[in-house]
VOBADREN-848849 format. One line per 5 residues: number of its first residue (from 1); their letters; for each residue x, y, z negated of N, C-alpha, C. Coordinates in Angstrom, 3 decimals. Layout:
<atoms>
NUM	a	X Y Z X Y Z X Y Z ~ ...;
</atoms>
This chain:
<atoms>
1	xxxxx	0.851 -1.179 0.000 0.000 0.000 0.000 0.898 1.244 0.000 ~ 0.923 2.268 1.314 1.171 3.191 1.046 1.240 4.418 -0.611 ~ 2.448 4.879 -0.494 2.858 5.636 -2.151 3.011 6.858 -1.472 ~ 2.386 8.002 -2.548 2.643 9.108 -1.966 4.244 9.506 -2.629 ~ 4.719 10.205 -2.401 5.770 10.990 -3.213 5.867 11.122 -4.913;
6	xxxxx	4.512 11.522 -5.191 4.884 11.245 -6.343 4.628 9.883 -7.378 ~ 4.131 8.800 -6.555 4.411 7.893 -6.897 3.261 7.530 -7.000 ~ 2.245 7.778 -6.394 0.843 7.466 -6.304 -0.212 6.971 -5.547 ~ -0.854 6.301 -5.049 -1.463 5.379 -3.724 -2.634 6.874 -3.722 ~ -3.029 5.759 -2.663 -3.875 7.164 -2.129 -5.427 6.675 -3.096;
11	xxxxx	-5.606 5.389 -3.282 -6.936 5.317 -4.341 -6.333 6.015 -5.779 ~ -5.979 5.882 -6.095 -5.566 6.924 -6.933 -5.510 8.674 -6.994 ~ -4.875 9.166 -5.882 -5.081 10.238 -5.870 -6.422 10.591 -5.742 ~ -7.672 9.752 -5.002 -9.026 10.278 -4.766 -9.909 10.108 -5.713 ~ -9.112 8.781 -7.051 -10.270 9.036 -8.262 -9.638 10.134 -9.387;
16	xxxxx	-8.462 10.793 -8.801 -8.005 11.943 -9.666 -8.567 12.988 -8.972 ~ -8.578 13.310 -7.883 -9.370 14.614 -6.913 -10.867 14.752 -7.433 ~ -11.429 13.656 -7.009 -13.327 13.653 -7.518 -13.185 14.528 -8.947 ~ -13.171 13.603 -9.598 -13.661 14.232 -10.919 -12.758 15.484 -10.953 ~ -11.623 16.034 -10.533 -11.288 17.453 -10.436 -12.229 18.548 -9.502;
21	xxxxx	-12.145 17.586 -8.459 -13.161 18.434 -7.489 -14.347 18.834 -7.947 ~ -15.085 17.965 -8.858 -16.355 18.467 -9.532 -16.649 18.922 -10.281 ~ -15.428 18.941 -11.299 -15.097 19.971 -12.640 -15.235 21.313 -12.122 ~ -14.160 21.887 -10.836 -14.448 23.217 -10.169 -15.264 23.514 -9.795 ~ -16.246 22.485 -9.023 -17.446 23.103 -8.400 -18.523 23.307 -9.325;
26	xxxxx	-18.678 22.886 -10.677 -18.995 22.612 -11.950 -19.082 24.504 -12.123 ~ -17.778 24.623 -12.318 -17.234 26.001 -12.834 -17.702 27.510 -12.234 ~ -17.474 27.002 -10.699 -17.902 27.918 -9.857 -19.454 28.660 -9.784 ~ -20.686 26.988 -10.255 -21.485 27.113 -9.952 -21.837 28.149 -11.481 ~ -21.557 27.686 -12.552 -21.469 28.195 -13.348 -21.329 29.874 -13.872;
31	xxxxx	-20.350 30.152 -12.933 -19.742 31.451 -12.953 -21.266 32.101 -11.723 ~ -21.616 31.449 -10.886 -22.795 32.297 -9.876 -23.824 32.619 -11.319 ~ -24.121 31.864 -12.021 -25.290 31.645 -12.679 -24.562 32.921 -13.532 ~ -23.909 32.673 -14.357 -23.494 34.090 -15.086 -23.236 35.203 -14.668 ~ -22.657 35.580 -13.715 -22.625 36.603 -13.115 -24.228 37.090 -12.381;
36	xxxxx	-24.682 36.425 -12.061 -25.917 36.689 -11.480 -27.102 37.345 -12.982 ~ -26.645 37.036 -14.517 -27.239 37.599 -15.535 -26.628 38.538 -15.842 ~ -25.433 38.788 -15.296 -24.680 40.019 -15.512 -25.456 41.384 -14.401 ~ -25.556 40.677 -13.508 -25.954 41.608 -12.276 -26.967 42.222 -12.788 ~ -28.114 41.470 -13.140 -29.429 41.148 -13.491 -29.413 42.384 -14.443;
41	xxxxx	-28.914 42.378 -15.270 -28.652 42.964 -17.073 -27.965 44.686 -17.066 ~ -27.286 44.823 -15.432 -26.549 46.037 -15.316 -27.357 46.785 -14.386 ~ -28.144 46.108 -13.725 -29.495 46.207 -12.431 -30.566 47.322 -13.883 ~ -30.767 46.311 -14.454 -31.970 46.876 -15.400 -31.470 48.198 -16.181 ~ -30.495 48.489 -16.462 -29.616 49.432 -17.528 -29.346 50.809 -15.834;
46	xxxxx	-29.042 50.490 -14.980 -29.016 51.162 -13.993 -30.337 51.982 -13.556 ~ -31.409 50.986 -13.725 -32.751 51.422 -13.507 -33.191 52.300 -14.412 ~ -32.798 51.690 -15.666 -33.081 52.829 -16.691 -32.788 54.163 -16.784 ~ -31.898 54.310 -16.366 -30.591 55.343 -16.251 -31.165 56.322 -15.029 ~ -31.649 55.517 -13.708 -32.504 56.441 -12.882 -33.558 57.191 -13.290;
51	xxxxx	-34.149 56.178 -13.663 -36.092 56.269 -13.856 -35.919 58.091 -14.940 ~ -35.027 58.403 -15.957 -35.114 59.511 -16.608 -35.501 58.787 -18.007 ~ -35.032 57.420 -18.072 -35.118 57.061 -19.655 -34.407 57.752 -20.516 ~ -33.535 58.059 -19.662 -32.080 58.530 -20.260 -32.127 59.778 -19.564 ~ -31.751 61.042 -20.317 -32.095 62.290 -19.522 -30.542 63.124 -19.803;
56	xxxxx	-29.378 63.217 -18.757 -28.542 63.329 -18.858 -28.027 63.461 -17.702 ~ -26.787 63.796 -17.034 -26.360 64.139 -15.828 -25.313 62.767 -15.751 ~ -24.607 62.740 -16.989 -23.789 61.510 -16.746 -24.339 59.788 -17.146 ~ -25.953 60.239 -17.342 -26.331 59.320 -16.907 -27.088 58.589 -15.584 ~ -27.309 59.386 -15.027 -27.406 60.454 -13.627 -26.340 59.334 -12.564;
61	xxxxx	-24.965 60.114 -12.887 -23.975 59.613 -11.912 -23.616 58.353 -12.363 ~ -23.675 57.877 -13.442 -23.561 56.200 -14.097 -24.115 55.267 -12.857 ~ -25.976 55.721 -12.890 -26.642 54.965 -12.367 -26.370 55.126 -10.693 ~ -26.034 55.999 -10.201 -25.813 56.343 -9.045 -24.460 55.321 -8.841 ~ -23.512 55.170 -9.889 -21.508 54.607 -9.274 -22.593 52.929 -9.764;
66	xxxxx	-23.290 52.804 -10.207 -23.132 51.450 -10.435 -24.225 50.813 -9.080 ~ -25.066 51.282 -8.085 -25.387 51.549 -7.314 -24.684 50.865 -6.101 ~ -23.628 51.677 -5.665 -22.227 51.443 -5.375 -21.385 50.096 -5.730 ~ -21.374 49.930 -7.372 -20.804 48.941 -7.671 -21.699 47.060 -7.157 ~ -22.642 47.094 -7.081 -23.372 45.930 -7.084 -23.493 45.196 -5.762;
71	xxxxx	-22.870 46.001 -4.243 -23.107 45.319 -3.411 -21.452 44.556 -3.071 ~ -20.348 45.226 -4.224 -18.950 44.186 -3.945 -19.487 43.055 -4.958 ~ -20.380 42.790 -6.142 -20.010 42.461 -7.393 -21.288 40.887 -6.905 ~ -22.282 41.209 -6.031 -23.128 40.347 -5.159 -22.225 39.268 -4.148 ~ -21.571 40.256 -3.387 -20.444 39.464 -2.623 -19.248 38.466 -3.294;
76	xxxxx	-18.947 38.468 -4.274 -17.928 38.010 -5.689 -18.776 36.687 -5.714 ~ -20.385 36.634 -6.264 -21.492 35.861 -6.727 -21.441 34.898 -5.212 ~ -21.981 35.807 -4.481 -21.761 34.824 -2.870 -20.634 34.266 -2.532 ~ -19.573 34.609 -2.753 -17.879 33.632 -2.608 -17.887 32.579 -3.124 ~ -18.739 32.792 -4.904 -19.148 31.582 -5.572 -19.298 30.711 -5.702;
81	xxxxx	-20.736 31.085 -4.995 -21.619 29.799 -4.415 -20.872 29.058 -3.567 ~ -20.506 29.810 -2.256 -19.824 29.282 -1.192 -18.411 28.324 -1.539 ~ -17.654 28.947 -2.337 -16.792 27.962 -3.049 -17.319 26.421 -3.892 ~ -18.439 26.746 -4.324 -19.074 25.800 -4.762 -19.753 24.658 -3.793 ~ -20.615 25.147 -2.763 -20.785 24.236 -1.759 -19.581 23.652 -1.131;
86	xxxxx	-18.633 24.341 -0.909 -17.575 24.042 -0.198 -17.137 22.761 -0.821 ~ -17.051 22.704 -2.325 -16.673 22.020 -3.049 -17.334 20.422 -3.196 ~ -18.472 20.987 -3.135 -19.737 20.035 -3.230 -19.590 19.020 -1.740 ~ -19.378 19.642 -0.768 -19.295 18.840 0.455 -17.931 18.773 0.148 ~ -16.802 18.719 -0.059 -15.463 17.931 -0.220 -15.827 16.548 -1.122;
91	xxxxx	-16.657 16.904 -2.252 -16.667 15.237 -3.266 -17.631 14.639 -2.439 ~ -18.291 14.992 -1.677 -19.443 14.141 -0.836 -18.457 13.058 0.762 ~ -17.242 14.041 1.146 -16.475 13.747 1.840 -15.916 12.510 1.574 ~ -14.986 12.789 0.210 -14.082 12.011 -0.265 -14.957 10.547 -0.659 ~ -16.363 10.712 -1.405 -16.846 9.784 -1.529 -16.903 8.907 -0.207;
96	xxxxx	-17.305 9.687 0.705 -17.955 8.481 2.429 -16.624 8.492 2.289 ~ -15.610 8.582 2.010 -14.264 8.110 2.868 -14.154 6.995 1.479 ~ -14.325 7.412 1.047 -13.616 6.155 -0.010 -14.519 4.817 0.189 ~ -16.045 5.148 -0.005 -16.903 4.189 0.586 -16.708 3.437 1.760 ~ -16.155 3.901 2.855 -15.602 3.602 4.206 -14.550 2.589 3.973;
101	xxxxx	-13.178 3.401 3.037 -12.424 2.422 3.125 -12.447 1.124 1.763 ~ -13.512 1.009 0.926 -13.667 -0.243 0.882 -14.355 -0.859 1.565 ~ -15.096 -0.752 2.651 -15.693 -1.497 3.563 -14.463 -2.172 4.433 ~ -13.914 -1.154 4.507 -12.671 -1.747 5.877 -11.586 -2.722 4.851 ~ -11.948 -2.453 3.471 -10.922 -3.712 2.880 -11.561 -4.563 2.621;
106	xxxxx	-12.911 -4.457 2.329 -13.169 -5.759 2.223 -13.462 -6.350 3.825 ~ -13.874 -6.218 4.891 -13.768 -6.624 6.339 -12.712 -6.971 6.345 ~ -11.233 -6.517 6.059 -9.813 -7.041 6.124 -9.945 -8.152 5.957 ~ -10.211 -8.236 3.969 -9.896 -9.283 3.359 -10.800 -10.873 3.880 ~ -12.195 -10.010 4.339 -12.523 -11.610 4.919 -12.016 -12.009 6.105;
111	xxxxx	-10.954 -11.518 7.073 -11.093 -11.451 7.849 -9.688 -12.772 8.116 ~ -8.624 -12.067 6.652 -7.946 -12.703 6.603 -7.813 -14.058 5.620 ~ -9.351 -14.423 4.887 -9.636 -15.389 4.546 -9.998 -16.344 5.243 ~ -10.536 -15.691 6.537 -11.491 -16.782 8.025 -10.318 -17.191 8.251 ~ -9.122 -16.298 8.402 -7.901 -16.956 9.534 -6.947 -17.828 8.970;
116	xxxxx	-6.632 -17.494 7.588 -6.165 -18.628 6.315 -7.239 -20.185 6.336 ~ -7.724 -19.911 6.229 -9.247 -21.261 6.126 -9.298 -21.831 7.797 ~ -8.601 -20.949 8.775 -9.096 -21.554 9.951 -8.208 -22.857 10.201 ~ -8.905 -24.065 11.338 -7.443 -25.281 11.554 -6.394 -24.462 12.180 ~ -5.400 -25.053 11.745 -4.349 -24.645 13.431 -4.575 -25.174 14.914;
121	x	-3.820 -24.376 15.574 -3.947 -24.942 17.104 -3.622 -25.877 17.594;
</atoms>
């Protein structure tokens, strides 16, 4: 069986990848969901700040810079996600490949049990 460099087969490296791979996408998805209560929470305090809850000039330009601030801080949330799907279809990958290649070992292995078991010529 092929060894990678650091001394590792390749079934190995893919049941160390999965569960890494899903820890991140874990994280990522995580971070959309929080940030998205952050958005949510600075959205409402912004609104406030318009509407004249707050009657002030520098609350005024607050609500106006944060305005501004929410369509990079949306895009951050959308990288997120996208990192997260991205992620999500890599462990879905690695799975059909790993699924694949025990099919092709076990097809090997009977293959070379038929030809062991077969008569000679």
């Amino acid at each position: 069986m092929p060894v990678s460099p650091n001394g590792l087969t390749a079934g190995q490296i893919t049941a160390n990848t999965l569960p890494v791979t899903k820890q991140a996408q874990g994280y990522f998805l995580d971070h959309v969901g929080s940030l998205g209560v952050i958005l949510s929470q600075v959205e409402q305090a912004r609104q406030a700040c318009l509407s004249g809850a707050v009657h002030s000039p520098s609350a005024s330009l607050w609500g106006e810079s944060i305005g501004q601030w929410e369509v990079p801080f949306q895009k951050i949330i959308a990288d997120c996600q996208w990192m997260s799907d991205m992620l999500g279809k890599t462990v879905s990958d690695l799975e059909a490949n790993e699924n694949n290649n025990a099919a092709l070992v076990k097809a090997i292995q009977q293959e070379v049990i038929a030809e062991t078991n077969a008569p000679p010529p």
